[in-house]
C-alpha positions in Angstrom: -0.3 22.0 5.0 -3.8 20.1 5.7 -3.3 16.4 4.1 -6.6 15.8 6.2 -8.9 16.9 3.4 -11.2 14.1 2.9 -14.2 15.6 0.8 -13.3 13.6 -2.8 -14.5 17.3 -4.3 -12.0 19.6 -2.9 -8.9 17.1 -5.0 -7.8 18.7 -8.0 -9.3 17.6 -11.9 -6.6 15.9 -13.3 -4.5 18.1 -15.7 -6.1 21.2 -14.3 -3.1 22.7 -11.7 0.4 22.2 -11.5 0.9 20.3 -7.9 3.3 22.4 -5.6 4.6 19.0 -4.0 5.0 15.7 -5.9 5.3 12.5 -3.5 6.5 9.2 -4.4 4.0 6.4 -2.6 4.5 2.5 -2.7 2.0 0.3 -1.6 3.5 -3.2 -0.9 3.1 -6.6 0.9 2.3 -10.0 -0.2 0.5 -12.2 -2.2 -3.4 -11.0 -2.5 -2.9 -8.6 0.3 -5.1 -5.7 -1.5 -2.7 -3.9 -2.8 -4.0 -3.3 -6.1 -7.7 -2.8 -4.8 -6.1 -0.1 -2.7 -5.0 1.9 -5.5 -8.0 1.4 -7.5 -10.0 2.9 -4.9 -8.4 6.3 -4.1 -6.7 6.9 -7.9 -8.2 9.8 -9.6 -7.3 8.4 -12.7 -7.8 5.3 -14.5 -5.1 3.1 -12.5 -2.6 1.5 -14.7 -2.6 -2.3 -14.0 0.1 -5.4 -15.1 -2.5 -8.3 -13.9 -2.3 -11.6 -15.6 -4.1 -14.4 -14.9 -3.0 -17.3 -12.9 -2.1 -20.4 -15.0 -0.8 -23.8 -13.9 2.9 -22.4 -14.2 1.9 -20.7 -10.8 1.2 -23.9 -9.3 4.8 -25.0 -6.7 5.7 -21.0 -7.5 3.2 -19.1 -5.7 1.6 -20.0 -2.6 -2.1 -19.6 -2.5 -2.6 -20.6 0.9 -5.9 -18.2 2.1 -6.3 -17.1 -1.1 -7.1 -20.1 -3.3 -10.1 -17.9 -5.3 -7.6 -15.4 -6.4 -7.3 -15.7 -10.0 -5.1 -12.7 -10.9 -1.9 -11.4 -10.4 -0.1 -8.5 -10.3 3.5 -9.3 -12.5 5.0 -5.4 -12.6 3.4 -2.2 -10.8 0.0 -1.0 -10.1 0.0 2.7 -10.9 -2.4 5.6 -9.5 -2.8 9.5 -8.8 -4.5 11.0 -5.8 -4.1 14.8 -5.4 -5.0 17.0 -2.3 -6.3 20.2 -1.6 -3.3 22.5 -0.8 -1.4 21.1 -4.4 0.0 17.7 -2.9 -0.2 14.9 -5.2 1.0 11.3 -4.4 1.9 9.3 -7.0 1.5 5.4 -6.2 3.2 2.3 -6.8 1.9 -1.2 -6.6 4.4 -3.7 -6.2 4.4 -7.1 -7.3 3.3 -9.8 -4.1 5.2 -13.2 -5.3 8.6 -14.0 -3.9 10.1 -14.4 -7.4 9.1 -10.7 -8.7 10.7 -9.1 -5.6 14.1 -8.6 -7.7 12.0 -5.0 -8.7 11.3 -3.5 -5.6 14.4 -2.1 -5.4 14.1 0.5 -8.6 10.4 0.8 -7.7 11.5 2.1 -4.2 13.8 4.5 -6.0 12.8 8.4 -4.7 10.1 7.0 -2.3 9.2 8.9 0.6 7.5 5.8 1.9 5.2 3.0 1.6 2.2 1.6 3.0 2.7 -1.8 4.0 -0.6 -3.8 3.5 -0.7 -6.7 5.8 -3.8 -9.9 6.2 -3.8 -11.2 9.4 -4.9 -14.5 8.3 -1.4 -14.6 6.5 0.9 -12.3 8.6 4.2 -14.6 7.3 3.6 -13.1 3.9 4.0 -9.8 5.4 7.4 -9.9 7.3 9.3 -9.8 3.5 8.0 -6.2 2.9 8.6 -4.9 6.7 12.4 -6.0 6.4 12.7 -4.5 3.2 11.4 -0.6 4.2 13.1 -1.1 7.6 16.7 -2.5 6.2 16.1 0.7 3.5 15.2 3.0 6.3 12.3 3.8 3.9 9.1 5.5 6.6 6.2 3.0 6.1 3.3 1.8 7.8 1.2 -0.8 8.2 -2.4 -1.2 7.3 -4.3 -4.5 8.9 -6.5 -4.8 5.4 -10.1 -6.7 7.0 -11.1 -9.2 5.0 -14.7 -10.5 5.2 -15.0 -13.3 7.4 -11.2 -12.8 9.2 -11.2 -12.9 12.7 -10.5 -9.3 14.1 -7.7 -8.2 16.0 -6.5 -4.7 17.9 -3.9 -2.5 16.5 -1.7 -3.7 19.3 -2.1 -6.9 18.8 -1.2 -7.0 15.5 2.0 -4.3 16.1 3.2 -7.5 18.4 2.3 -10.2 16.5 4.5 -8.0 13.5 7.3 -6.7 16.0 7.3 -3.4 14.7 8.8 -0.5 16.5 6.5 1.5 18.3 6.9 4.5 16.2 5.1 2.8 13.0 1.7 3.7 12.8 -0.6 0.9 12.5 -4.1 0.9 11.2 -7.0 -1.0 10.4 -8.9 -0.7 6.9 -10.7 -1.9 4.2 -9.2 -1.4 1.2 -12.4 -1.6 -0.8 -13.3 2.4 1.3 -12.1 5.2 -0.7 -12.4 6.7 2.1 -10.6 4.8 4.4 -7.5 4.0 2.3 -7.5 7.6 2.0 -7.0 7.9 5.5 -4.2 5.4 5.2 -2.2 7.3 2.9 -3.0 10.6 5.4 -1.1 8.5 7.8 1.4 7.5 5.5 2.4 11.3 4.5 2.3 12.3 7.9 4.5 9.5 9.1 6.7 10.2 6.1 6.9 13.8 7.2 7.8 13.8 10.9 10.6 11.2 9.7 12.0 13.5 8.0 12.4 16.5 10.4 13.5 13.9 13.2 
């Protein structure tokens, strides 16, 4: 099965076929990591979005550290639909960032065959939270090094260290803002997700 197709054209209208596999995505990590630009970009439908703006009640609750422009928030799921030539079609899920929503990740994880973990190296702390979660879960993930504008760049193996992950995670670098790159992440993800399975 090639989950390598990258031509936008060859994925299937929506509606139009039956998919012969169905796959349960989450894409997680913390507070204004990208998740929800992530499945903006690659969803062939209109993604389905629970952002609320930021009010003073956020203020001593959520820490805005590196990301005091943010002005939105994600407060359930982020939904999207990205299908591949062959009929594979991953269904994604969004998860809340803030410490006090993470009391839901455990019925949005329900039938995931993985997760994407999306990681800012500016705030890798905010990170740890999701990589104990898929790795207590024994959940395949992997983590994606989002490159902000402006962040100081690091190597792939840099970051694996700086994370602690096992050398068997794949780790990437992306912007989340490419179609075509968090396409590739998800590629990764399936992949990952796949040799897990037959190990």
């Amino acid at each position: 099965m090639n989950f390598a197709a990258s031509n936008p054209s060859v994925t299937y209208a929506p509606d139009d076929d039956v998919p012969l596999h169905t796959l349960k995505v989450l894409v997680a990590g913390g507070f204004g990591v990208g998740k929800t630009t992530l499945v903006g970009a690659v969803s062939e439908i209109r993604p389905l979005r629970t952002e609320e703006t930021l009010t003073d009640a956020s203020v001593g609750v959520d820490d805005l550290g590196g990301v005091e422009n943010k002005t939105t928030t994600t407060v359930a799921m982020d939904f999207g639909r990205l299908t591949f030539s062959g009929g594979v079609r991953l269904y994604l899920f969004g998860t809340p960032g803030q410490e006090r929503f993470w009391f839901m990740w455990d019925q949005i994880a329900y039938g995931a065959v993985g997760a994407i973990v999306l990681v800012d190296t500016r705030r890798l702390s905010t990170s740890f939270a999701s990589i104990d979660f898929f790795e207590q879960r024994e959940i395949p993930f992997v983590v994606a090094a989002n490159q902000f504008d402006g962040a100081r760049r690091y190597s792939v193996e840099e970051i694996r260290d700086a994370l602690d992950v096992d050398r068997d995670v794949p780790v990437l670098l992306c912007d989340v803002r490419s179609r075509e790159m968090a396409r590739g992440v998800l590629i990764a993800l399936v992949e990952h997700a796949l040799q897990a399975a037959r190990s």
